[in-house]
MARBAVEX-497307 format. One line per 2 residues: number of its first residue (from 1); for each residue x, y, z of N, C-alpha, C. Coordinates in steps of 0.05 Angstrom, whole numbers. Atoms other than C-alpha are relative to their C-alpha. Layout:
residues N
NUM) X,Y,Z,X,Y,Z,X,Y,Z; ... $
This chain:
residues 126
1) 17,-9,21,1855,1513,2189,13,25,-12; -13,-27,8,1881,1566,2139,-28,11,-19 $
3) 19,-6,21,1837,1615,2098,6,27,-15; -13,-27,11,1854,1680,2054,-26,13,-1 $
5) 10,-28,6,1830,1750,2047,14,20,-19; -13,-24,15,1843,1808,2003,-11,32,11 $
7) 0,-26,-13,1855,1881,2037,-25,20,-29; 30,-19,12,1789,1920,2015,10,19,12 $
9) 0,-25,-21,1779,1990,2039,-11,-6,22; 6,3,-25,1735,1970,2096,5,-15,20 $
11) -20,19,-9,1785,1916,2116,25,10,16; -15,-24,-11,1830,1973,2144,-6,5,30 $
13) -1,-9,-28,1796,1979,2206,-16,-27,10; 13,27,-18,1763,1908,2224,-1,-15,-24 $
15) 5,29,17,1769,1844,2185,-18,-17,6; 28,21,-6,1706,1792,2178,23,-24,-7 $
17) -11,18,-4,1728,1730,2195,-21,-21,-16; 17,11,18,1698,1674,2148,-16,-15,18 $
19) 22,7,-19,1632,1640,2174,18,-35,2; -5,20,-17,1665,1573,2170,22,-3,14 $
21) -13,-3,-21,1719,1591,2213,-17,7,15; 9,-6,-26,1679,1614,2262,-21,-23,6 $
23) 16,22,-9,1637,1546,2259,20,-14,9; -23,18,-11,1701,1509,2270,8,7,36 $
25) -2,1,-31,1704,1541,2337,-12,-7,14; 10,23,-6,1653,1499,2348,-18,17,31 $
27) 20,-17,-22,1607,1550,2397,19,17,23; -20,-11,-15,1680,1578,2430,2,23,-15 $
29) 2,-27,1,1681,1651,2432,21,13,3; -23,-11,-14,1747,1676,2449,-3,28,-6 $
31) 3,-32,6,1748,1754,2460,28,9,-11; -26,-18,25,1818,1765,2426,8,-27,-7 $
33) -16,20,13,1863,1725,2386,25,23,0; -28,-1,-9,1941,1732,2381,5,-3,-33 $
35) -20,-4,17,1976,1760,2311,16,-4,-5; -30,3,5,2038,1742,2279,12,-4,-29 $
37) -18,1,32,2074,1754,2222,9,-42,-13; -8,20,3,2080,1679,2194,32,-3,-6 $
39) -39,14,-5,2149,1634,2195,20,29,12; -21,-25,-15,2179,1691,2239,-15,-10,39 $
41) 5,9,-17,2166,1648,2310,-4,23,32; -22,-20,-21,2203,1707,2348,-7,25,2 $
43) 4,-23,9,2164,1765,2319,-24,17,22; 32,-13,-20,2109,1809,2365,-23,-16,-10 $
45) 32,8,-10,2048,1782,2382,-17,28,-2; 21,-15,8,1993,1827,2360,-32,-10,22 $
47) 24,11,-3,1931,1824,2411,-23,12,-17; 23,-15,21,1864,1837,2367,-29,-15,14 $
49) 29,16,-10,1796,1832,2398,-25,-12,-28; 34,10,9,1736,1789,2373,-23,9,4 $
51) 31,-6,-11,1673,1818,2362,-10,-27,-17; 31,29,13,1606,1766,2348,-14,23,0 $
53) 9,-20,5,1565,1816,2315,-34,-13,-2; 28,11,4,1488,1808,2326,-16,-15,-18 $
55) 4,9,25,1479,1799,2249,9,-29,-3; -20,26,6,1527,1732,2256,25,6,-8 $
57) -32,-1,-1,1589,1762,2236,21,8,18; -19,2,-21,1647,1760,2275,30,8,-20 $
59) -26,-19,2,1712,1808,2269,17,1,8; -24,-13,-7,1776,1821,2280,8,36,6 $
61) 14,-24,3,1766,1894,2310,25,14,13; -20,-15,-11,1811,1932,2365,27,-11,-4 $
63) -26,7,5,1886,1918,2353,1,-5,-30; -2,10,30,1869,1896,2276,13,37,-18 $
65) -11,-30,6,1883,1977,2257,33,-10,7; -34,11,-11,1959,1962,2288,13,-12,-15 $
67) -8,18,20,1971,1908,2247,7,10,-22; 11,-30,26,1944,1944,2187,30,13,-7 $
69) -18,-19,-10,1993,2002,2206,33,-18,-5; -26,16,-1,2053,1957,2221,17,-9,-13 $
71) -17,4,31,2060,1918,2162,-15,11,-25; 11,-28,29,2028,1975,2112,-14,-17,-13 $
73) 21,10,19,1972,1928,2089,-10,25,-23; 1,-16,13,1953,1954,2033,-28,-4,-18 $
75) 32,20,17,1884,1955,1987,9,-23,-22; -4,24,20,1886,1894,1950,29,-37,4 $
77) -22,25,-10,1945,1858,1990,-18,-27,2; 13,26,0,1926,1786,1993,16,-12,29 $
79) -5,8,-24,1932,1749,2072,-5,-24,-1; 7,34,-6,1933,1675,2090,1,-2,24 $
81) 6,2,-33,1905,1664,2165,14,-32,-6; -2,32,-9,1937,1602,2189,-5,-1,27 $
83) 8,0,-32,1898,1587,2259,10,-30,13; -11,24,-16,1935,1542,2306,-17,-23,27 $
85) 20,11,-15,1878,1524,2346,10,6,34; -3,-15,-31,1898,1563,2412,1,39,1 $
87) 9,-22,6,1872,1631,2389,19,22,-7; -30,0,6,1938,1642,2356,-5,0,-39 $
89) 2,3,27,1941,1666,2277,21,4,-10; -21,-13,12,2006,1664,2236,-16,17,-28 $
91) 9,-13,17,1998,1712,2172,14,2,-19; -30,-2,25,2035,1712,2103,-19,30,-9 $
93) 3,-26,18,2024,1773,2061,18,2,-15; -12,-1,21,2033,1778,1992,-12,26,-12 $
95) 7,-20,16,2027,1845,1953,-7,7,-22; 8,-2,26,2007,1867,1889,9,-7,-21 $
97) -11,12,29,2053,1833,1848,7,-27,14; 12,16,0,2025,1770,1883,26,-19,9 $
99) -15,10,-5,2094,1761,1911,0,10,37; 3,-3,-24,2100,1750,1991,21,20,5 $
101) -4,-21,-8,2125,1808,2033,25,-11,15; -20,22,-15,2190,1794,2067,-6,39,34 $
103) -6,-29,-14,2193,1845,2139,23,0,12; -29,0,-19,2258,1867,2181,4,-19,25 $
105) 2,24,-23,2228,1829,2240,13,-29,-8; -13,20,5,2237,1768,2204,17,-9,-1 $
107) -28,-7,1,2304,1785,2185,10,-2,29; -20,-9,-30,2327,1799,2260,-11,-29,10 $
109) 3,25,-10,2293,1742,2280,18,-30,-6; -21,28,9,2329,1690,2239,27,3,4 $
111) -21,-8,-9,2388,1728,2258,13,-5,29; -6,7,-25,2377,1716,2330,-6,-32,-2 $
113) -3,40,6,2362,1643,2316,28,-13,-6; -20,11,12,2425,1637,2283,15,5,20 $
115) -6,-10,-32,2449,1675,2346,7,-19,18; 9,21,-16,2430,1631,2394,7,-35,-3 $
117) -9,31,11,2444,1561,2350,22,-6,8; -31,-5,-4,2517,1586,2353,10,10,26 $
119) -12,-2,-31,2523,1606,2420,0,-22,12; -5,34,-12,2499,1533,2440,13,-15,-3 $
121) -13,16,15,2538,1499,2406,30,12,1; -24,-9,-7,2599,1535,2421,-1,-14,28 $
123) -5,0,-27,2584,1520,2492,-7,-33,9; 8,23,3,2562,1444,2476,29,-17,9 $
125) -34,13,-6,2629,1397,2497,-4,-19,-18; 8,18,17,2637,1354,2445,22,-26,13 $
């Protein structure tokens, strides 16, 4: 399931998670979920606790500041949750000129991918 948001000011320190995501979990509660910079496989894991808020809404709360912080969300950035269905979210982020964010992680990541491809394959016997 994927769903977008756009960085508000009060989005800075806890994100609402949309009501029908949280019906999709289908009465499963999980107390955190697991961050990640999308198409970057290799990048930190972000833990972020779940609150269920009396009212019915349900947050993204402790560790969501971090994130924030990390990759300099910004007011008005635009996010695409993609949930993998094991309490696991990749994340794109696109900024105010509605163009996606590229980060260094990524970079080093695909670097060690390429890394790694080429070390196997050197060591492959053909």
């Amino acid at each position: 399931m994927e769903f977008f948001t756009i960085i508000l000011e009060k989005s800075s320190s806890r994100q609402v998670l949309p009501d029908n995501f949280v019906k999709m979990l289908d009465g499963h509660r999980p107390q955190n979920m697991k961050l990640r910079q999308a198409d970057n496989g290799l990048c930190k894991l972000w833990d972020v606790e779940v609150v269920f808020d009396t009212d019915g809404s349900t947050y993204l709360d402790r560790g969501w500041k971090q994130f924030v912080r990390a990759y300099d969300l910004q007011h008005g950035y635009f996010l695409v949750f993609r949930y993998d269905g094991n309490t696991r979210f990749a994340v794109k982020v696109f900024d105010m000129t509605m163009c996606r964010r590229r980060y260094q992680d990524a970079d080093d990541a695909s670097m060690l991918c390429l890394f790694l491809l080429s070390s196997w394959l050197c060591l492959t016997p053909i």
